[in-house]
C-alpha positions in Angstrom: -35.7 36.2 13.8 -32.8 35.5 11.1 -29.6 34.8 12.5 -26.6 34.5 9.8 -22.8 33.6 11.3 -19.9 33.8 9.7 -16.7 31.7 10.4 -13.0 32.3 9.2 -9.9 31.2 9.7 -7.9 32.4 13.1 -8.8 34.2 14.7 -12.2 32.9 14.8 -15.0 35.1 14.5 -18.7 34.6 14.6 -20.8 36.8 13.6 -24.2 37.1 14.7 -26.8 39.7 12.7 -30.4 39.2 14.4 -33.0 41.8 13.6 -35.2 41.3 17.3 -38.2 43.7 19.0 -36.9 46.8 20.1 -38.0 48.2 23.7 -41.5 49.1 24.2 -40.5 52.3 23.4 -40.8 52.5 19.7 -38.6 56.2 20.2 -36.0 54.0 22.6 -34.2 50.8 22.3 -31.3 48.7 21.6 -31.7 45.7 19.2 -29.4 42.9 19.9 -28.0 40.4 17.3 -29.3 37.1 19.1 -30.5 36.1 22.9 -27.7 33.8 23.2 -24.2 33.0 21.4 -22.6 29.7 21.4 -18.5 30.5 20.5 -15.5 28.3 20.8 -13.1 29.5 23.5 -10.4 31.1 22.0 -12.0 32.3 19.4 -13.3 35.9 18.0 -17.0 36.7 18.9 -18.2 40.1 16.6 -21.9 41.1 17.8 -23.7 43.0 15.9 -26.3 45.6 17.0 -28.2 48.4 16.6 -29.9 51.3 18.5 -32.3 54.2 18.6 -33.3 57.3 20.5 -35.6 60.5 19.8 -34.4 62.6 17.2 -32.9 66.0 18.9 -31.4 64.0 21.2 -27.3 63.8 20.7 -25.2 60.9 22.1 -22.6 61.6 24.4 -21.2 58.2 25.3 -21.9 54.6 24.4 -20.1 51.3 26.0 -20.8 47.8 26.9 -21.7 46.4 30.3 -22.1 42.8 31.8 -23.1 44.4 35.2 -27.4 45.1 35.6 -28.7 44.9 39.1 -26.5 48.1 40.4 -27.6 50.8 42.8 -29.6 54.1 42.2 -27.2 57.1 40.8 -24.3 54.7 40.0 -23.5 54.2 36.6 -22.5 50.5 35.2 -19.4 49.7 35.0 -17.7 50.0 31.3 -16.0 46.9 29.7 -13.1 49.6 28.2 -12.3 50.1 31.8 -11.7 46.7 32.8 -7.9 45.3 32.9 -10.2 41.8 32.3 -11.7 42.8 28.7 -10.0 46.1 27.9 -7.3 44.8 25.7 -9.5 42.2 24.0 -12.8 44.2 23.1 -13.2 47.0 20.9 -16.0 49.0 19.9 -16.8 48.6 15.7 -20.0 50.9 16.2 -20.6 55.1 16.4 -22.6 57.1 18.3 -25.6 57.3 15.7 -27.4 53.5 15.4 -25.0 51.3 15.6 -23.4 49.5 18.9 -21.3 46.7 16.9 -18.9 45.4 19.6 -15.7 42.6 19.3 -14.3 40.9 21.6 -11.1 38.6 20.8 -9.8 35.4 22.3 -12.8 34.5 24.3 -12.4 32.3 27.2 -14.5 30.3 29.4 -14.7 33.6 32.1 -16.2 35.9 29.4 -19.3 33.1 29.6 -22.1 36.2 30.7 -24.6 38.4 29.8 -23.8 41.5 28.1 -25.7 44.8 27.8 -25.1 48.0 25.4 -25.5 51.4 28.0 -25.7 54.8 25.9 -26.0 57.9 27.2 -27.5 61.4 25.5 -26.9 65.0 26.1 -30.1 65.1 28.0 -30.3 64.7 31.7 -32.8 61.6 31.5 -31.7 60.9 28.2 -30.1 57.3 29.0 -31.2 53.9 27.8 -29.6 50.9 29.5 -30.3 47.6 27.0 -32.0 44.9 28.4 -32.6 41.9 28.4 -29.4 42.0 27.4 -27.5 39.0 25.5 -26.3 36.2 26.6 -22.7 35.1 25.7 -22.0 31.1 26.1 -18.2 30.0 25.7 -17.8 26.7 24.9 -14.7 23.5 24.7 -15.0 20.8 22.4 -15.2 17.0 24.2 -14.9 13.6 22.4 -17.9 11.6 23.8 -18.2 7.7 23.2 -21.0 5.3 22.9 -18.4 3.0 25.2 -15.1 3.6 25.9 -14.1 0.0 26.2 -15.3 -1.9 23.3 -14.9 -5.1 21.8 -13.1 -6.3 19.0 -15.5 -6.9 15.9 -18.2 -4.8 17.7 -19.0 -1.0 16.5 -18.8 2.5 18.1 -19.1 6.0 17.5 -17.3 8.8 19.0 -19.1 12.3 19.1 -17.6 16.0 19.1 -19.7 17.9 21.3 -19.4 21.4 22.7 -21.3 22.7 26.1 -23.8 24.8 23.5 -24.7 24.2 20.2 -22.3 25.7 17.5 -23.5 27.0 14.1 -24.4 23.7 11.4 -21.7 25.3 9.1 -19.3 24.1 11.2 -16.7 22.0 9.9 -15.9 19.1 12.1 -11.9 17.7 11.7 -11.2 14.5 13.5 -7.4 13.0 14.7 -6.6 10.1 15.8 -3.0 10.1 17.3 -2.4 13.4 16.4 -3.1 12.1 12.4 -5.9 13.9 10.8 -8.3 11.9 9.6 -10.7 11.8 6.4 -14.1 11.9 8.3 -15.4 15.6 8.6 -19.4 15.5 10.4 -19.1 16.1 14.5 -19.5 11.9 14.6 -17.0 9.1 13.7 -17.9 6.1 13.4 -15.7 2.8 13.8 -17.6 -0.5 11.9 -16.4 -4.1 13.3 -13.1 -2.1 15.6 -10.1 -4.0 15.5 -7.3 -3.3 17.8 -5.5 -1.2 16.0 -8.1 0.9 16.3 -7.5 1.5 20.1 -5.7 5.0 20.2 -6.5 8.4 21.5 -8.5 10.3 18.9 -10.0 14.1 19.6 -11.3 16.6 17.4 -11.2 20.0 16.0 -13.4 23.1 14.2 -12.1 23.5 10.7 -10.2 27.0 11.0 -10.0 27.4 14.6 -6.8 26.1 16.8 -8.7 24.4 19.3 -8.6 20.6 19.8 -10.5 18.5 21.8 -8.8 17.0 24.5 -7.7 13.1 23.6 -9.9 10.5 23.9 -8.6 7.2 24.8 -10.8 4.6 23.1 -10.2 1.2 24.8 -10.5 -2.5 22.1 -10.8 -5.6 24.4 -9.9 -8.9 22.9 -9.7 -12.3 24.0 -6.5 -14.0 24.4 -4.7 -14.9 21.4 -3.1 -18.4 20.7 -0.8 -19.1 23.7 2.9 -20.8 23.0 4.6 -22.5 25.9 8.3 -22.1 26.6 10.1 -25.4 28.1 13.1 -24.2 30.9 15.5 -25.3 30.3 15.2 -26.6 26.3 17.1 -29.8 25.6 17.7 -33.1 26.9 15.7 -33.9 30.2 17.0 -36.0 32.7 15.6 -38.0 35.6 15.5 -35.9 39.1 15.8 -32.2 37.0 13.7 -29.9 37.5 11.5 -28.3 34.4 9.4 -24.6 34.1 7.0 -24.5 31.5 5.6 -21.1 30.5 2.4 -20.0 28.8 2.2 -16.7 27.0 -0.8 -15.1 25.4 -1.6 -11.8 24.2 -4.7 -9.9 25.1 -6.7 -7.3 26.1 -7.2 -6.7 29.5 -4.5 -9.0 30.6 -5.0 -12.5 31.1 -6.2 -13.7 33.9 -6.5 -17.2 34.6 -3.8 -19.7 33.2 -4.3 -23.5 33.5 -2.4 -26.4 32.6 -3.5 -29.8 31.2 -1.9 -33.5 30.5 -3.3 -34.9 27.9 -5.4 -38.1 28.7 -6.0 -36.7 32.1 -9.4 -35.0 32.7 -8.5 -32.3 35.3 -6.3 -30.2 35.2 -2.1 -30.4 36.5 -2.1 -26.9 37.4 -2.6 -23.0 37.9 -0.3 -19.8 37.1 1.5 -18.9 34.1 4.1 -20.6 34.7 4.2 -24.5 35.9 7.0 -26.0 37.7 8.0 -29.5 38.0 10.3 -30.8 40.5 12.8 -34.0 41.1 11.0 -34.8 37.5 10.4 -38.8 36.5 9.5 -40.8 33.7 6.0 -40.9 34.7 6.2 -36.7 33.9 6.5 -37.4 30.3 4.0 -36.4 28.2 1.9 -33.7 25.8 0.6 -30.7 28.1 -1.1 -27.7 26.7 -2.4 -24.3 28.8 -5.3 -22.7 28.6 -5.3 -18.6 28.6 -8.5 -16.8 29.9 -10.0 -13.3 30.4 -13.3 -11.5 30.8 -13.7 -11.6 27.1 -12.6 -15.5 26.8 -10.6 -18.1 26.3 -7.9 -19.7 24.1 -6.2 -23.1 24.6 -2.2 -23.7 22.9 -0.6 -25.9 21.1 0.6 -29.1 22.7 4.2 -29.7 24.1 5.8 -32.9 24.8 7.7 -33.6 27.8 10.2 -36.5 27.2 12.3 -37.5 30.5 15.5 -40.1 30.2 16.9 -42.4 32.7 20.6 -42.9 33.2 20.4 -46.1 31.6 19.1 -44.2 28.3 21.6 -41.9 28.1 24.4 -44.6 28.4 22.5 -46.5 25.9 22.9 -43.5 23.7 26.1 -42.8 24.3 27.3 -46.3 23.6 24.9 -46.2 20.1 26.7 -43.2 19.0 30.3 -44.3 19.9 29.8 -47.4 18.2 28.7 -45.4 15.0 31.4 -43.1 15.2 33.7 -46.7 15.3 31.6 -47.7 11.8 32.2 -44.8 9.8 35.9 -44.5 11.1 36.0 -48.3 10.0 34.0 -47.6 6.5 36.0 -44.5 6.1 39.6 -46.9 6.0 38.4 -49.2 3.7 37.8 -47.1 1.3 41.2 -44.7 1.8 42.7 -48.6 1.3 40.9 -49.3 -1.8 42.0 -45.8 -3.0 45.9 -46.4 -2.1 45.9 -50.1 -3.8 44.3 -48.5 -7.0 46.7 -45.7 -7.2 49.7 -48.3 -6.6 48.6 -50.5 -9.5 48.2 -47.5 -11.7 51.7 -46.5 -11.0 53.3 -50.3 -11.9 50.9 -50.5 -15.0 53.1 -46.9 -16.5 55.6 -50.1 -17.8 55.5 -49.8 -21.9 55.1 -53.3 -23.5 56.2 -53.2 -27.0 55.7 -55.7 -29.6 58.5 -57.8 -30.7 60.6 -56.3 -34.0 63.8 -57.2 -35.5 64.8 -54.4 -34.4 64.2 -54.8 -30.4 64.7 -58.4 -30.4 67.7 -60.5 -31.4 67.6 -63.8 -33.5 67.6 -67.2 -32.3 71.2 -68.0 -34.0 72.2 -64.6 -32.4 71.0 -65.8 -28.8 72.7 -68.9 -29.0 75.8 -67.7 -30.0 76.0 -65.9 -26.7 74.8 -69.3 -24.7 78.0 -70.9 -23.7 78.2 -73.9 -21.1 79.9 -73.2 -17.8 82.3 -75.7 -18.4 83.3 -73.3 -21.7 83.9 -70.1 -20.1 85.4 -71.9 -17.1 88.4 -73.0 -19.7 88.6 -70.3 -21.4 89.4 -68.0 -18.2 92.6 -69.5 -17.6 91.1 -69.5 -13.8 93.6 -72.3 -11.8 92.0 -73.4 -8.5 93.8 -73.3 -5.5 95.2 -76.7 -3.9 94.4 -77.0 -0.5 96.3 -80.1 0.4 94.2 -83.5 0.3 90.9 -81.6 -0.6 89.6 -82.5 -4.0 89.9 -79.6 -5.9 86.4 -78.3 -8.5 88.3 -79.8 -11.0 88.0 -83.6 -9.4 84.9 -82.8 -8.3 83.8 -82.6 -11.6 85.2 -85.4 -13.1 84.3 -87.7 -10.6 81.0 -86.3 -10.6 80.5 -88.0 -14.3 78.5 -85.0 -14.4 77.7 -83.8 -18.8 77.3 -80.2 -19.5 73.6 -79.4 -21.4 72.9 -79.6 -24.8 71.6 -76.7 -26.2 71.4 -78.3 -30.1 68.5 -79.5 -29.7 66.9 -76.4 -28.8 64.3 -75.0 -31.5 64.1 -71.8 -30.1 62.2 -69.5 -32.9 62.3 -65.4 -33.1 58.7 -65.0 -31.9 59.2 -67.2 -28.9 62.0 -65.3 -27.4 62.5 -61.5 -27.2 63.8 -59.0 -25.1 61.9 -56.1 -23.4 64.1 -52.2 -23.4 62.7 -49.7 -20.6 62.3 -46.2 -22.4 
């Protein structure tokens, strides 16, 4: 037998064209396309047939049947007639040879066998078409080799319909909805990472139906846990402290435990570890370890340094008294500063060098020296008399007392000159 099938876009047809055996009457018989069809639901399913009956004989009607065990003088039930089929299937033959039949947006109910019924103008002139051909409606389903899998390890994910669909079938895979490049009815995922978990179905090229989604499940060890201190900071003597391990992974994990390091067993269980009324002998590097079915990973370690009173006063007197330094350190130098600026202000004094115009002569200078006893006659100043006191008159003269003598005073213009302010 030669079977051909043709596929086009929606709606979906196939179209099956089998040349089979007629009836063993060579003057009667229907010839069916195939046995079987394999059609996506939803799709368009065209049949093609033919059939043949002893010339003189005239045809009178022709239908399709799914009906074949039925009682004696009771005629099978036509497909037109049923409210089921009758606004989906439609008759593409004639009353001469050919029984050509479609039937439009198949669904899993329509899975039957079907028979062509024709009927002549002759009282026994019927033929009733066995054996009839069998129509198979079909889903698609995403099948894997393991629905969990592990990271690094391969898998392949299968589109497979209950019956098999014609090789010219164009397969279109998705994952999340996002069409992929991949286009036989397998897909396969080397070394999966866990991106690659996601729900992934597939589709016929040209026809709307999608596989339902497929959920394909990456397991992975934990990743590197990180532990978080509670609460961060300074830790004192009698506090209490919550350590936290987190890790990522796939399925969950499972099993925390908690180390000290240079202690061989372990401190304790749970994700979280607690210490209360914490002492000195707490401090210390811990580390947890994160483990599920697919392993294990161990964290960094964390140090756990607890103070005593004493420290902290220690600390606090360390830091006052280097507050008091750089407050001291911090005067000194706003002293230094202040001096220097003060000197720079007295140093704006001009000296000149001495001129004859800025500085007098020697002569002139000692013109203008005169003794005391000089300017005291020439003021015509008389001193009081206060009775028996001794007036500053016989005070002097008693005093035997001789004015200075300037003659001998070598006084030269270089030696003596005198300074003007601007």
């Amino acid at each position: 037998m030669v079977m051909s099938i043709m596929l086009a876009p929606p709606p979906l047809i196939f179209l099956f064209m089998i040349h089979g055996v007629y009836s063993a009457d060579d003057e009667w018989g229907v010839n069916y396309s195939s046995s079987s069809i394999c059609a996506l639901k939803g799709s368009t399913v065209i049949i093609n047939c033919t059939y043949k009956y002893p010339t003189g004989y005239k045809i009178v009607n022709v239908f399709w049947t799914k009906t074949d065990g039925i009682p004696p003088n009771e005629e099978h039930p036509d497909l037109f007639n049923d409210i089921k089929y009758s606004q989906r299937i439609q008759y593409l033959g004639d009353k001469h040879h050919d029984c050509t039949m479609r039937l439009t947006d198949v669904r899993p109910t329509d899975s039957h066998k079907y028979y062509f019924r024709f009927i002549t103008d002759i009282p026994d002139g019927k033929w009733f078409g066995k054996p009839g051909l069998t129509l198979n409606i079909t889903d698609l389903q995403v099948e894997s080799s393991g629905e969990t899998v592990t990271e690094g390890h391969s898998v392949t994910l299968t589109c497979k319909s209950r019956c098999s669909l014609t090789d010219r079938s164009t397969f279109i895979w998705f994952k999340n909805t996002q069409s992929l490049s991949e286009r036989n009815n397998q897909l396969i995922l080397q070394s999966v990472r866990r991106e690659d978990a996601s729900n992934y179905s597939c589709a016929v090229q040209g026809h709307k139906l999608t596989s339902p989604h497929q959920y394909l499940n990456v397991i992975y060890a934990p990743d590197k846990p990180v532990i978080s201190i509670n609460p961060s900071g300074v830790i004192m003597e009698g506090d209490s402290v919550n350590l936290t391990c987190s890790s990522e992974s796939n399925p969950p994990v499972q099993i925390y435990s908690w180390f000290k390091e240079n202690e061989r067993s372990s401190v304790g269980s749970g994700q979280t570890y607690s210490i209360t009324n914490i002492n000195s002998s707490h401090s210390g590097w811990f580390y947890c370890e994160a483990q599920n079915e697919v392993g294990s990973q161990r964290s960094a370690a964390v140090s756990l340094n607890v103070k005593g009173n004493m420290v902290i006063l220690q600390t606090v007197i360390g830091v006052l008294i280097f507050v008091a330094a750089v407050f001291i350190v911090v005067m000194i130098i706003w002293r230094i500063s202040w001096m220097k600026k003060r000197n720079n202000s007295k140093s704006q004094t001009v000296h000149r060098s001495p001129s004859h115009n800025s500085h007098k002569t020697c002569d002139d200078l000692y013109e203008n020296l005169r003794t005391a006893d000089d300017r005291y006659k020439e003021s015509n100043f008389s001193p009081p008399v206060y009775g028996n006191n001794p007036t500053a008159d016989d005070r002097y003269e008693e005093s035997n007392w001789s004015p200075p003598v300037y003659g001998n005073i070598s006084l030269s213009a270089s030696d003596i000159y005198v300074t003007f302010d601007p």
